[in-house]
Every structure is written in structure tokens, then in C-alpha cells.
DRENLUMPA-768043 format. One record per residue: residue in one letter; x, y, z of N, C-alpha, C in turn. Coordinates in steps of 0.05 Angstrom, whole numbers, plus 5000, padded with zeros to 4 digits. Layout:
# residues N
resn,n.c1,n.c2,n.c3,ca.c1,ca.c2,ca.c3,c.c1,c.c2,c.c3
a,X,Y,Z,X,Y,Z,X,Y,Z
...
# end
This chain:
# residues 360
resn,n.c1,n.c2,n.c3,ca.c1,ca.c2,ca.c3,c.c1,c.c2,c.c3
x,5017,4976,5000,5000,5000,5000,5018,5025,5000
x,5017,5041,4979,5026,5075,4985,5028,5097,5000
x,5039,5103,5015,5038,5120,5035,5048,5157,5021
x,5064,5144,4998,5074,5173,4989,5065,5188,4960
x,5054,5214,4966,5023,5218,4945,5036,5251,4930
x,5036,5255,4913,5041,5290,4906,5019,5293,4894
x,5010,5323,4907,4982,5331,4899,4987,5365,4884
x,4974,5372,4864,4979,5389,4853,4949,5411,4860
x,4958,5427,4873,4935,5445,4883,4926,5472,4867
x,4915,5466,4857,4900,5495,4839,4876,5516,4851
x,4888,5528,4872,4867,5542,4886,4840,5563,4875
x,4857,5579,4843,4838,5587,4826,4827,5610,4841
x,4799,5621,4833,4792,5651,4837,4767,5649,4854
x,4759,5678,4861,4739,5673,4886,4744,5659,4902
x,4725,5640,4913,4726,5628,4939,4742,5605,4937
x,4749,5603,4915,4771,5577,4913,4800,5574,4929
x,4806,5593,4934,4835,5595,4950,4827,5583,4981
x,4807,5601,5001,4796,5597,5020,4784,5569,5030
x,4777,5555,5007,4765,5520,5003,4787,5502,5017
x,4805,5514,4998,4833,5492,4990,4840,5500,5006
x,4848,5522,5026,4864,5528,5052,4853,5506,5066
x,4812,5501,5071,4806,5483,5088,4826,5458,5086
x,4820,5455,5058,4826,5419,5048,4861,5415,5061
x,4872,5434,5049,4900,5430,5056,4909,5429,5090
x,4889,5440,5104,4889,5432,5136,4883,5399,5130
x,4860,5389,5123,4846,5367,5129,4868,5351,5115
x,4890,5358,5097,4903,5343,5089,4931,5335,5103
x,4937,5357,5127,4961,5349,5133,4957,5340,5161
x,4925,5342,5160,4918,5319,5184,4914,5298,5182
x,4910,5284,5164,4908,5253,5153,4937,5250,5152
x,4954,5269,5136,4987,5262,5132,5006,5245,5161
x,4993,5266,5185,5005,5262,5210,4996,5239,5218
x,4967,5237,5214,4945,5216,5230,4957,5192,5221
x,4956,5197,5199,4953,5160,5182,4994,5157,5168
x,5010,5172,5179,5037,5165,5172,5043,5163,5142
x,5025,5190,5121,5028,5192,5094,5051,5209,5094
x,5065,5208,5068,5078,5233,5056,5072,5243,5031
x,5057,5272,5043,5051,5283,5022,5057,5308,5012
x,5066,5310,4990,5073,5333,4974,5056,5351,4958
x,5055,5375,4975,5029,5395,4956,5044,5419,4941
x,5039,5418,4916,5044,5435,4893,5029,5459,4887
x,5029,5483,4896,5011,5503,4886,5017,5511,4873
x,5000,5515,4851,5007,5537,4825,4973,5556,4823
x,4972,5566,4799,4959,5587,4787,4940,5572,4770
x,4912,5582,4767,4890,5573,4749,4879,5588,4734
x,4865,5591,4726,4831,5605,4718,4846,5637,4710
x,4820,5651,4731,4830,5682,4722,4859,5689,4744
x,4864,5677,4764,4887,5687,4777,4916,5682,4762
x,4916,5661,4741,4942,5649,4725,4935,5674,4704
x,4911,5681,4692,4916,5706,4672,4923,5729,4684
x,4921,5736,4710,4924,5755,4706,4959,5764,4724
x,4966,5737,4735,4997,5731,4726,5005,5724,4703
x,5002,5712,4693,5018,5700,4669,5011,5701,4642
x,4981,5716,4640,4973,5721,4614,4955,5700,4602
x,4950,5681,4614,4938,5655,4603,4933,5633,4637
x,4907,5632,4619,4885,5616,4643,4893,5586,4648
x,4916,5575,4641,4924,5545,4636,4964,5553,4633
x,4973,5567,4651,5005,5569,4637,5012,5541,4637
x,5036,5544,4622,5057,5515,4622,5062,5500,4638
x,5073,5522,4667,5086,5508,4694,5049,5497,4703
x,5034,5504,4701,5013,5488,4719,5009,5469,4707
x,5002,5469,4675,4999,5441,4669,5017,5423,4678
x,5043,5429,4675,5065,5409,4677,5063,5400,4706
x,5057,5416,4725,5059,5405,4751,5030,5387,4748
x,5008,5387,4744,4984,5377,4744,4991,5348,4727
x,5001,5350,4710,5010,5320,4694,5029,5309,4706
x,5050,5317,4727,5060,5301,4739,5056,5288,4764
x,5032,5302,4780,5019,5300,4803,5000,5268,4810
x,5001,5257,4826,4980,5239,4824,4955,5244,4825
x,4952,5264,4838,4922,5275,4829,4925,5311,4831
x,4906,5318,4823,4893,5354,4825,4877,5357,4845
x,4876,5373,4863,4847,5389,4872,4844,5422,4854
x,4821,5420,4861,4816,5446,4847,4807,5454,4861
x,4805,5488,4866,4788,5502,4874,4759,5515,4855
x,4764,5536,4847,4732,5542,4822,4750,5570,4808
x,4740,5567,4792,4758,5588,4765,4743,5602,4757
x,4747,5630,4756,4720,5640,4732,4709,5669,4750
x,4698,5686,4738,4686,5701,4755,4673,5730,4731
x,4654,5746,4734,4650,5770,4720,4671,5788,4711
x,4693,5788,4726,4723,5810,4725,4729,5796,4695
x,4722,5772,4684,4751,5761,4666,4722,5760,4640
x,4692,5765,4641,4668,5758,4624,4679,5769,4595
x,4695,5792,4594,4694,5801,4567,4718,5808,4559
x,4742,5785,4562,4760,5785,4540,4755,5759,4530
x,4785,5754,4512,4775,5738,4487,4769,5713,4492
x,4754,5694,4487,4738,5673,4497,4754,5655,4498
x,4782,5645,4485,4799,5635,4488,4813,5627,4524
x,4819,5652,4530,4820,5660,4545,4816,5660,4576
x,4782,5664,4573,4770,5658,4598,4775,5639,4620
x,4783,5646,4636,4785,5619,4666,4774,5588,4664
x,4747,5599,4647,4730,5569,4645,4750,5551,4630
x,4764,5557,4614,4779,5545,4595,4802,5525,4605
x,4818,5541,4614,4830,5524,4634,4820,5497,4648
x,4798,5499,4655,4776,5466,4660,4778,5451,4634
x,4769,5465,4617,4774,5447,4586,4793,5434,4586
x,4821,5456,4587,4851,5446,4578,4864,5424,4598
x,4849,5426,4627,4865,5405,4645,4848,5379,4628
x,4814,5373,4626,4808,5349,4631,4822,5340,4599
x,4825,5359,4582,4834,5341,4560,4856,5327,4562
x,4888,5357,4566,4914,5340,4571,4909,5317,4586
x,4898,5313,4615,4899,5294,4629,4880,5269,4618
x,4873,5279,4604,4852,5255,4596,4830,5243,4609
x,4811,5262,4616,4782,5257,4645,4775,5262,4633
x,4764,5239,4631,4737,5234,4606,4715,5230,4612
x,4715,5217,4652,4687,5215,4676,4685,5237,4693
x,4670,5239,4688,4666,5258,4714,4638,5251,4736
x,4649,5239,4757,4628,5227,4776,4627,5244,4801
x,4596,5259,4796,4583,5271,4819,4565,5266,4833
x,4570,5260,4854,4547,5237,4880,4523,5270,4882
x,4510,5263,4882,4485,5275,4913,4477,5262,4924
x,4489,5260,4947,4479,5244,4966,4474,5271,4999
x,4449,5263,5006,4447,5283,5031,4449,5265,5056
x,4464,5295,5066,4466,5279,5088,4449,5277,5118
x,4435,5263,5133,4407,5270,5149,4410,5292,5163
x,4423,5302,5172,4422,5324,5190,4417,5352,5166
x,4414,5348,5134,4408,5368,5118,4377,5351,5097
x,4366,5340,5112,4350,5334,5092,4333,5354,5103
x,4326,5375,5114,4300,5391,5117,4313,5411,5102
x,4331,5423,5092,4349,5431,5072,4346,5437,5052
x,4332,5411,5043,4324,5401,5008,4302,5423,5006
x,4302,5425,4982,4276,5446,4962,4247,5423,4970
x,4260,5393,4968,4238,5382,4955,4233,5371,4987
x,4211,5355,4995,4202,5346,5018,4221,5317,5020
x,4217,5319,5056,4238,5295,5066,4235,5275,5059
x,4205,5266,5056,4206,5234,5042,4211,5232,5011
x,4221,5252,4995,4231,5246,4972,4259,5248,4964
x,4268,5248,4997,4294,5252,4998,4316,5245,5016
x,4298,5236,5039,4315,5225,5056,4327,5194,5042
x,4355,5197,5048,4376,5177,5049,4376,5176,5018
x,4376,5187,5006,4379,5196,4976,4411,5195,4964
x,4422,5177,4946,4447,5169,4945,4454,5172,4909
x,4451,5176,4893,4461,5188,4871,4486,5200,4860
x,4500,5181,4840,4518,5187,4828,4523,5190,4792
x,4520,5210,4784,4519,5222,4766,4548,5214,4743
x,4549,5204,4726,4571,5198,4709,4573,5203,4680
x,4581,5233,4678,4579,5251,4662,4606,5248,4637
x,4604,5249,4617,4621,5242,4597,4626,5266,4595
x,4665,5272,4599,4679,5291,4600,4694,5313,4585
x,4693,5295,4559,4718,5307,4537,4707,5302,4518
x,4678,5294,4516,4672,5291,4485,4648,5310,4482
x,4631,5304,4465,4610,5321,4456,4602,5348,4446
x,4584,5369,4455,4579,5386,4447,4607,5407,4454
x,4620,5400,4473,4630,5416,4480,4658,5413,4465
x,4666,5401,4456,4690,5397,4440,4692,5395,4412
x,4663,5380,4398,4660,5380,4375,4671,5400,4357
x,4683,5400,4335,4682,5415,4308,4673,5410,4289
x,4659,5423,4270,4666,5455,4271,4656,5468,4295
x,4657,5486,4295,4635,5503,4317,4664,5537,4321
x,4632,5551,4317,4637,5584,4314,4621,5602,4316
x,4628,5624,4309,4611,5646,4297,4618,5651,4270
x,4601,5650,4253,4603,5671,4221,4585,5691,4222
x,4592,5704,4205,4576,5729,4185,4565,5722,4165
x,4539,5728,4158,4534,5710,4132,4529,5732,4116
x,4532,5729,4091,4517,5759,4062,4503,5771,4073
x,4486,5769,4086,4469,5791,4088,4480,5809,4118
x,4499,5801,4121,4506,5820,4158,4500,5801,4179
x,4482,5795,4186,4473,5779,4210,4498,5752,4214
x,4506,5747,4241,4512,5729,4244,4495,5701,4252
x,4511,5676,4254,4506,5657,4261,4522,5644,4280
x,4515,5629,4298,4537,5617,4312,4529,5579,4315
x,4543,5568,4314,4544,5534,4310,4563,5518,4327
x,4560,5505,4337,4574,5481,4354,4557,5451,4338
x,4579,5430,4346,4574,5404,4335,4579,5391,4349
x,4556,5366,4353,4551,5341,4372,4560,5324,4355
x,4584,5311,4363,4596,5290,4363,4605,5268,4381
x,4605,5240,4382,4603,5217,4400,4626,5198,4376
x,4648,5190,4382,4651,5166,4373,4635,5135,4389
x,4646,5114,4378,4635,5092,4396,4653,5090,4411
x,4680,5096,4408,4697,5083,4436,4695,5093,4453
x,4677,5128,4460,4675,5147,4473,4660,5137,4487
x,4634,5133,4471,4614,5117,4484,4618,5099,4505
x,4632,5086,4493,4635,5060,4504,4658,5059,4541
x,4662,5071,4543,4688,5078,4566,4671,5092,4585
x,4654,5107,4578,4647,5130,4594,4627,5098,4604
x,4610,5086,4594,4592,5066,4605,4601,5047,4622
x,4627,5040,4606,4641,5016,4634,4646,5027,4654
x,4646,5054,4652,4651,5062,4679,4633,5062,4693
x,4607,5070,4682,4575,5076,4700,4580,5048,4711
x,4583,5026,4697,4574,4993,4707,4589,4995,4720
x,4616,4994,4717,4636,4979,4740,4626,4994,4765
x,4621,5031,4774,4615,5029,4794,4582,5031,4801
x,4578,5024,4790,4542,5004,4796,4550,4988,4816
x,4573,4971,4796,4568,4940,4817,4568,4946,4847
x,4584,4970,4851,4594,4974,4880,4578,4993,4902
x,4553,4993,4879,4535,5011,4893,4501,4990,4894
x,4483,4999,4882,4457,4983,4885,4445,4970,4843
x,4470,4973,4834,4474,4958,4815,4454,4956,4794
x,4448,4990,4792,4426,4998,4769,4443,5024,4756
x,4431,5024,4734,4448,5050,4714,4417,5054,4695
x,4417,5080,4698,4404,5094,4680,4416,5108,4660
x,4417,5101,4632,4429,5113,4607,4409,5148,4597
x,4418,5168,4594,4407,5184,4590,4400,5190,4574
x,4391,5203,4552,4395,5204,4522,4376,5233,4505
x,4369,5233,4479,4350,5242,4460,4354,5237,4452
x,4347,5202,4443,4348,5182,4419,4330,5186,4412
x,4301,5197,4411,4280,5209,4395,4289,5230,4373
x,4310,5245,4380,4306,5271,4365,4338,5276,4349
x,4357,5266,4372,4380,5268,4351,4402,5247,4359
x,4403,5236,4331,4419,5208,4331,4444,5198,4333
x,4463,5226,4346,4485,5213,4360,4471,5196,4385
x,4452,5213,4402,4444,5194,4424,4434,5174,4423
x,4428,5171,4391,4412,5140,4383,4435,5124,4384
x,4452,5130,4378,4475,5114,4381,4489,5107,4402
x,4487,5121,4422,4498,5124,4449,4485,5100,4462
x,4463,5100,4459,4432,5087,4470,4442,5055,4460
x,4449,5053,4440,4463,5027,4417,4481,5018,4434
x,4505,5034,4429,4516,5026,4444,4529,5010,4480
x,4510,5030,4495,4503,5037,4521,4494,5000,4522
x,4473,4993,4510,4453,4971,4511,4474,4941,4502
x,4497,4942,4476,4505,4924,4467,4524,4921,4489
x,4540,4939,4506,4564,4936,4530,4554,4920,4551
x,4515,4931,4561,4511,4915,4580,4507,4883,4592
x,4518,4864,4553,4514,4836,4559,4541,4833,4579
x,4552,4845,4584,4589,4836,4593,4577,4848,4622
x,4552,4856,4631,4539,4871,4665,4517,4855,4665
x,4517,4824,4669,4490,4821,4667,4467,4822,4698
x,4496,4817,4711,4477,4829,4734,4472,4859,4747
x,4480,4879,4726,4472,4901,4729,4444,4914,4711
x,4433,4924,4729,4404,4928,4714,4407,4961,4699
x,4399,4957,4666,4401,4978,4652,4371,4992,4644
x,4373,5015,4646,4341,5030,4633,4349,5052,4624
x,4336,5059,4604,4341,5089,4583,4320,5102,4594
x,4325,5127,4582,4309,5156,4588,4319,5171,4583
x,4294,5192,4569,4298,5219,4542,4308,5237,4577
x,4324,5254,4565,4334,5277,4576,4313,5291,4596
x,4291,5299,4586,4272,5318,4590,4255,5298,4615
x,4250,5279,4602,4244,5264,4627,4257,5253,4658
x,4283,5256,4653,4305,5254,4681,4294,5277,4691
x,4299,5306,4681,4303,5324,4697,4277,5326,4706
x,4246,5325,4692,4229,5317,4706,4227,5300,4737
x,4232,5274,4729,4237,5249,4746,4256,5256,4778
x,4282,5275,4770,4298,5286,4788,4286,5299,4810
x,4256,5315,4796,4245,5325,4815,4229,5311,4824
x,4211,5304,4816,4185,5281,4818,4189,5259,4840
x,4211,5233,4831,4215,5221,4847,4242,5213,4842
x,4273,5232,4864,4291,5223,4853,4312,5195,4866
x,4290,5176,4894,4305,5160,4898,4301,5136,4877
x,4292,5130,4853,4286,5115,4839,4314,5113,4828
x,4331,5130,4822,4364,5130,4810,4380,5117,4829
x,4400,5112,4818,4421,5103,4833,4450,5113,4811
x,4463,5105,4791,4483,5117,4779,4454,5124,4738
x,4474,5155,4748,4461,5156,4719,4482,5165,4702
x,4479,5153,4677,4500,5153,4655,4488,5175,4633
x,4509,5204,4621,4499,5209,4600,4517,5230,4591
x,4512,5248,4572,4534,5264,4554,4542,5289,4571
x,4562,5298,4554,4570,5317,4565,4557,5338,4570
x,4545,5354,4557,4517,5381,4561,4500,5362,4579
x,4491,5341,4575,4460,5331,4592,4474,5329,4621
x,4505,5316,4622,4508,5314,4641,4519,5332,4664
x,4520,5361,4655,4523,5394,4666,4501,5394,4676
x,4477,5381,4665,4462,5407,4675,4447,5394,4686
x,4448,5360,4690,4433,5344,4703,4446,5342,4734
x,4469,5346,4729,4486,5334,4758,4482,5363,4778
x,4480,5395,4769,4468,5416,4782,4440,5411,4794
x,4419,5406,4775,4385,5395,4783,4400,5381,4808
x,4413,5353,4800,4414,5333,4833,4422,5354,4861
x,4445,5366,4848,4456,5366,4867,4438,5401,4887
x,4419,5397,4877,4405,5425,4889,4387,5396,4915
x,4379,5374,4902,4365,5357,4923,4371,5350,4941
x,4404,5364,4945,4413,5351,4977,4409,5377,4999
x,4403,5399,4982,4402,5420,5014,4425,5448,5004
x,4452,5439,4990,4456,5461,4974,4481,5448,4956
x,4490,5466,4939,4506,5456,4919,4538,5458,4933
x,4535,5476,4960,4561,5477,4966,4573,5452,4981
x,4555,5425,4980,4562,5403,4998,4564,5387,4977
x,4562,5386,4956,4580,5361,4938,4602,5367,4924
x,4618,5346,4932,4649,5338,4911,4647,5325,4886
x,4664,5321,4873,4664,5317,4844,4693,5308,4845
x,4704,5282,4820,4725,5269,4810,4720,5268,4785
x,4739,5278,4775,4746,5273,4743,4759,5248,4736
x,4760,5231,4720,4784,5210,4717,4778,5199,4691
x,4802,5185,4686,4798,5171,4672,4826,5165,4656
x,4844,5187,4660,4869,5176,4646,4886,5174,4680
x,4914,5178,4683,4929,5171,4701,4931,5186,4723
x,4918,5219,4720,4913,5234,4746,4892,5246,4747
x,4878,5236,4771,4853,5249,4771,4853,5270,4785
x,4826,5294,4777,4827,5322,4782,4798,5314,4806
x,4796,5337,4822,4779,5332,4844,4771,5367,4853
x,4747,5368,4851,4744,5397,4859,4701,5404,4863
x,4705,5416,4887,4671,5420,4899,4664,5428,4862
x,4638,5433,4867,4622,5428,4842,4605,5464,4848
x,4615,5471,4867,4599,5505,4870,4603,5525,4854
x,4632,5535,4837,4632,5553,4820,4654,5567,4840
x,4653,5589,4828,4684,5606,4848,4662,5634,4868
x,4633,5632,4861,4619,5659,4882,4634,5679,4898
x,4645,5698,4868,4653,5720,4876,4647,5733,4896
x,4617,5736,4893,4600,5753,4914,4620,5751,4938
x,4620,5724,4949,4622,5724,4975,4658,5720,4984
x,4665,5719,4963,4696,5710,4963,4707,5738,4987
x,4728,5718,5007,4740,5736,5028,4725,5741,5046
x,4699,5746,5041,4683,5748,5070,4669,5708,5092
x,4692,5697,5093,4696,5681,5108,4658,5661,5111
x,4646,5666,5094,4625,5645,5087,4619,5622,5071
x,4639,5620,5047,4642,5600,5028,4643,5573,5047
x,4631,5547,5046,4630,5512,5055,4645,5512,5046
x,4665,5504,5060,4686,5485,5050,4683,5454,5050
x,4661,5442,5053,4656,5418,5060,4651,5399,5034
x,4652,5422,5012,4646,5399,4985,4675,5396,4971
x,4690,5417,4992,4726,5406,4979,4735,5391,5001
x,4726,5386,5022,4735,5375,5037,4737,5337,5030
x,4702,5338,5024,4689,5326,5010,4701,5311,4989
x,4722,5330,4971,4736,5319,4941,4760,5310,4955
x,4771,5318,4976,4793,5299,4987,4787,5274,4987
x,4765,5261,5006,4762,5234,5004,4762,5221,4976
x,4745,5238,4958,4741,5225,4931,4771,5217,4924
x,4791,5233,4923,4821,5228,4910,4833,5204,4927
x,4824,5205,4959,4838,5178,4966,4818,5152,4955
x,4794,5161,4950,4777,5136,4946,4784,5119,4910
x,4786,5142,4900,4796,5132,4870,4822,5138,4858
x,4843,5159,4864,4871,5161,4851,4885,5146,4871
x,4874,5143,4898,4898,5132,4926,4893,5108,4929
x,4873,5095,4929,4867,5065,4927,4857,5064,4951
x,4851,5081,4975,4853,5082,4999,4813,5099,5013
x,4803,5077,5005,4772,5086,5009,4765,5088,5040
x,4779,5074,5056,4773,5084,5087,4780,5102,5091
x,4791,5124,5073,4802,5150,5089,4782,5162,5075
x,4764,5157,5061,4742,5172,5048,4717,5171,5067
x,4718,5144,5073,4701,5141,5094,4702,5154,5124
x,4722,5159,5128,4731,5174,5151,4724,5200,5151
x,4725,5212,5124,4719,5235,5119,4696,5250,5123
x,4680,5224,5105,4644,5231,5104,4641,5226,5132
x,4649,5204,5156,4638,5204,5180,4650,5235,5193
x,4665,5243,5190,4670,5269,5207,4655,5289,5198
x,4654,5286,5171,4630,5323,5157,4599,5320,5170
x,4594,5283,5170,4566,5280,5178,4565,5286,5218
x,4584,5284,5223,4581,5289,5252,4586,5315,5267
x,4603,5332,5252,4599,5357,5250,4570,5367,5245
x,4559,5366,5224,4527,5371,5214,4509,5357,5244
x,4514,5335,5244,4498,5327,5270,4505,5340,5292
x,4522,5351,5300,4526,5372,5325,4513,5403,5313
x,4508,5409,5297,4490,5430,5288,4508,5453,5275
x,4527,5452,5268,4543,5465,5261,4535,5473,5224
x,4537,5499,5221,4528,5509,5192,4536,5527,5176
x,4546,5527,5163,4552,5554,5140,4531,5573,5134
x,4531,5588,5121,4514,5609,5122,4496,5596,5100
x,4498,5583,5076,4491,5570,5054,4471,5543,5061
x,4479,5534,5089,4467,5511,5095,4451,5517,5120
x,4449,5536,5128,4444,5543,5154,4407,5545,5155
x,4407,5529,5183,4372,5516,5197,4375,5543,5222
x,4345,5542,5230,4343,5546,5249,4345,5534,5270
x,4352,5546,5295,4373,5521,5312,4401,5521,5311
x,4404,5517,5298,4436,5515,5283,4451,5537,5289
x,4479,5533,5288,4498,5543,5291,4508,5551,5267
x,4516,5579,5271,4530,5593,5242,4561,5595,5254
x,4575,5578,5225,4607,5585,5230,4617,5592,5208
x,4645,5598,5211,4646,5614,5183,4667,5590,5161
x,4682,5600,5143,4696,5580,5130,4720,5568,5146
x,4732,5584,5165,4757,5574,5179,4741,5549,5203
x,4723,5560,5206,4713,5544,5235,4707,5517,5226
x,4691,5523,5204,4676,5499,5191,4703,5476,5194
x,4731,5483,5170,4747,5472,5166,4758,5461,5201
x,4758,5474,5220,4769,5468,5237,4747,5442,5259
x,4722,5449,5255,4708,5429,5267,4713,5398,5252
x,4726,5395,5228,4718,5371,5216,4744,5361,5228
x,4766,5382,5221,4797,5373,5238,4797,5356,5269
x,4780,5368,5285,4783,5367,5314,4757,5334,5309
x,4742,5323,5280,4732,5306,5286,4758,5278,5284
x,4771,5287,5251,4795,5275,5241,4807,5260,5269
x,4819,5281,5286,4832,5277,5299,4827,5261,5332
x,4796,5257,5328,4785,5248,5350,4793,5209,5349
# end
């Protein structure tokens, strides 16, 4: 078993710095606790690497991030950087890591935790003990496809175009993944699709269906797009891992993750080539950046994920989730998650109550 890990830390803009301060406590308390050696790499991301270095992805970060066994991220992006050249933008940088690295999954749980199920938008019995993992195809589709632009056409007016593209091997990787971790969960996958309307997903759907003779004891079911996000609301313990494209799976894995109480309590793992990237799923919320309110609990959160899938080392994930859930059970709250009753703490406290559980 491995004890010695280099992690490449991309703390990024807004509230992203302040996250990763938590995580990097929570990390050199496992280091001490559990007799790891670990090496953390900070560099520059998003809009904070432009506006050192001129570019939202420099050299030295990639290079440290491809040599790293895994990434955390913090959140990139913000209104300050909306209107230069699109190239450019912070968001981009997310593009350029999952390609070089090759994260092609991107698996985001909602799962709530009881002391936040009165939390939820939706009522407790359509939500308590609610466990959902979302397995979003990373590097392919709408979002990568070419051609895709803006023109001018004869007459003045522009147009602008992007292209949905799926090979089968694309297909096909992103699915073994949904199955393999099915097996390890309640061993159902829901394929996502608009095989009604447009026929890359008919293909996807093809595909998705011919992989599952090699899962036969995993149980497969399709469903048009429009109907998940429906269903998400309606009734969403009926899921267990759902499989689908890149755009369906943006905007499906936000819908879940509003059902646990708030978006600032889930983590997210990228993977799929040799280092995986790990980073909360909240965005960088300028607004609040520096005024000591940002959860840190959904980066805290992406720590476990990196020991559970780049470290091989899933009890320290488990250790993790039992300390965030026992914190919450002593009533402790961010401003984002915060009950009446409850206790308001800020981002340092938060990070420090989960420490003093670590350490218990």
C-alpha cells in the first residue's frame, strides 16, 4: 500500500483559495494521522494564472498537474475576466486540464446527508437517504465538437454553430465506467439520452445497451433527457448511477445536486486517464469570496474522493464523510446551509470542526 502521494493544488479565483486552505488543513491531518507523505504543489489557474501569466492554463501548471497523482481544484472564473477573448477565459482552463489529462468521467454523488435533509427544496420523504451518482462524459461532445463558431453571413447577421459528436469508443468507456461502479453501489444505471430527436444519442443508446451483455447482473434502463430532469424532481430515489453526455450531464448533475440541501456540499472526481482532478462542484461565488462564508465541506468532500479513486485508499474517504456528517449532527452550519437552531460558523471554523473530528 502507498503511503507517498504529490498533489497538485490549483486554488483558482473567488472562493477557491479559502476551500483549499480548508482541504490543505484536512490534508496534513490525515498526513500526521495515518503516517502519509505528502507533497502539495501550488500553482495558478483560471482568472488568477491570467492575470499573472497572461493565460488561464500556463505551462508550469499544466506540467505540475500531469506530473501530480492527482489535482484538487478550487473554482475558476468570475465576472472580472466575462469580456476578454473567449479563448482565454478561466472556464477554459477546466477544458485544457480534463483534455491534457485525459478525464473523460466525471462522477458527481448527491447524496444528503440526514442532519440536511429539511434543507432540500423538495420534501423529506423524497429525499431522505437519497444516494446518487451522476457519470457525466467529460471530453467529448457538444462541447469539443468541430466545427463550431461564429460567422457572418451575406446579408450581415451572424450565426453561431457548435457540433455534437460521440465516437463509439467514447461511448463506450464512459459506460464501463457507469457499470463497474454500479456494481459497488445498488447495481442499476440509467442511460440518458434524445434518441428520439437526435441520433448521436441514438447511438449512444446502441451502444450503452450492446456493452451491458458483459453487466448482466447490472440492471440497465434508458430515458429521454427531458424526462430525468422531470423524474429528478418528481421522484429522485428511483436512481442510483446515471450515465449520460457531456451538456445533459452539466446540467443534470446541478438539478441533483440542488436535492441535497445546497450545491456547496458536493464533491466531484474527474478520471479517467492517470491523474485524477477533484474539485467541489459550486463555482468560484465572487460575491462572497474573502468574507469568510464559502463551505468548505464539498472540497473537503473531494479529498476523500482522490483517496477513494487516485489513492486506492477508500477508508480514508470514509473517515471523511463520518467526520463532515458528525459535525452537521452537532449542528454546526455555513451560512449556505444554515437551519434554524443551528449554529452559524464561518469558512475557517467549519474547516476546523471537521479537523478536531479527524483527529478524534
Amino acid at each position: 500500500m502507498s503511503y507517498k502521494f504529490t498533489i497538485a493544488l490549483l486554488p483558482g479565483d473567488g472562493i477557491g483559495p479559502e476551500v483549499i486552505q480548508e482541504a490543505v488543513k484536512v490534508l496534513r491531518v490525515l498526513e500526521n494521522n495515518l503516517g502519509l507523505d505528502l507533497t502539495l504543489n501550488e500553482v495558478p489557474v483560471g482568472g488568477a494564472a491570467y492575470e499573472a501569466e497572461g493565460h488561464p492554463l500556463p505551462e508550469n501548471t499544466l506540467k505540475t498537474a500531469q506530473s501530480a497523482d492527482a489535482v484538487l481544484l478550487g473554482a475558476v472564473g468570475g465576472p472580472k475576466w466575462e469580456k476578454i477573448d473567449f479563448s482565454l477565459r478561466p472556464e477554459r482552463a477546466l477544458l485544457g486540464l480534463r483534455s491534457s489529462l485525459k478525464l473523460y468521467a466525471n462522477l458527481r454523488p448527491a447524496r444528503i446527508f440526514p442532519a440536511l435533509v429539511d434543507a432540500s427544496s423538495l420534501k423529506r420523504e423524497l429525499v431522505e437517504n437519497l444516494d446518487i451518482l451522476v457519470v457525466r462524459e467529460l471530453t467529448g461532445g457538444i462541447y469539443f465538437g468541430e466545427p463550431r463558431g461564429v460567422e457572418t453571413l451575406p446579408d450581415g447577421s451572424r450565426k453561431g454553430f457548435n457540433t455534437l459528436v460521440y465516437a463509439e469508443d467514447e461511448i463506450k468507456r464512459i459506460a464501463r465506467i457507469a457499470f463497474d461502479v454500479a456494481r459497488k453501489r445498488n447495481k442499476k444505471v440509467m442511460s440518458v439520452d434524445k434518441a428520439n430527436v437526435l441520433e448521436v444519442t441514438g447511438l449512444w443508446r446502441e451502444v450503452v445497451t450492446e456493452l451491458h451483455v458483459e453487466y448482466p447482473d447490472v440492471a440497465l434502463d434508458h430515458m429521454y433527457v427531458d424526462n430525468c430532469a422531470m423524474q429528478l424532481v418528481r421522484a429522485p430515489k428511483q436512481f442510483d448511477v446515471i450515465v449520460t453526455t457531456n451538456m445533459f450531464g452539466d446540467i443534470l448533475s446541478d438539478e441533483a445536486s440542488m436535492l441535497t440541501g445546497s450545491i456547496g456540499m458536493l464533491p466531484s472526481a474527474s478520471v479517467g486517464g492517470d491523474t485524477g482532478m477533484y474539485e467541489p462542484i459550486h463555482g468560484s461565488a465572487p460575491d462572497i469570496a474573502g468574507k469568510g462564508l464559502a463551505n468548505p465541506l464539498a472540497t473537503i468532500l473531494s479529498v476523500g474522493m482522490m483517496f477513494k479513486y487516485s489513492f486506492d485508499r477508500e477508508e480514508v474517504d470514509t473517515k471523511i464523510e463520518s467526520a463532515v456528517e458528525s459535525v452537521l449532527d452537532q449542528g454546526f452550519r455555513t451560512r449556505d446551509i444554515m437551519q434554524e437552531g443551528m449554529t452559524e460558523v464561518s469558512t475557517t471554523e467549519m474547516g476546523d470542526r471537521v479537523i478536531a473530528e479527524l483527529e478524534k
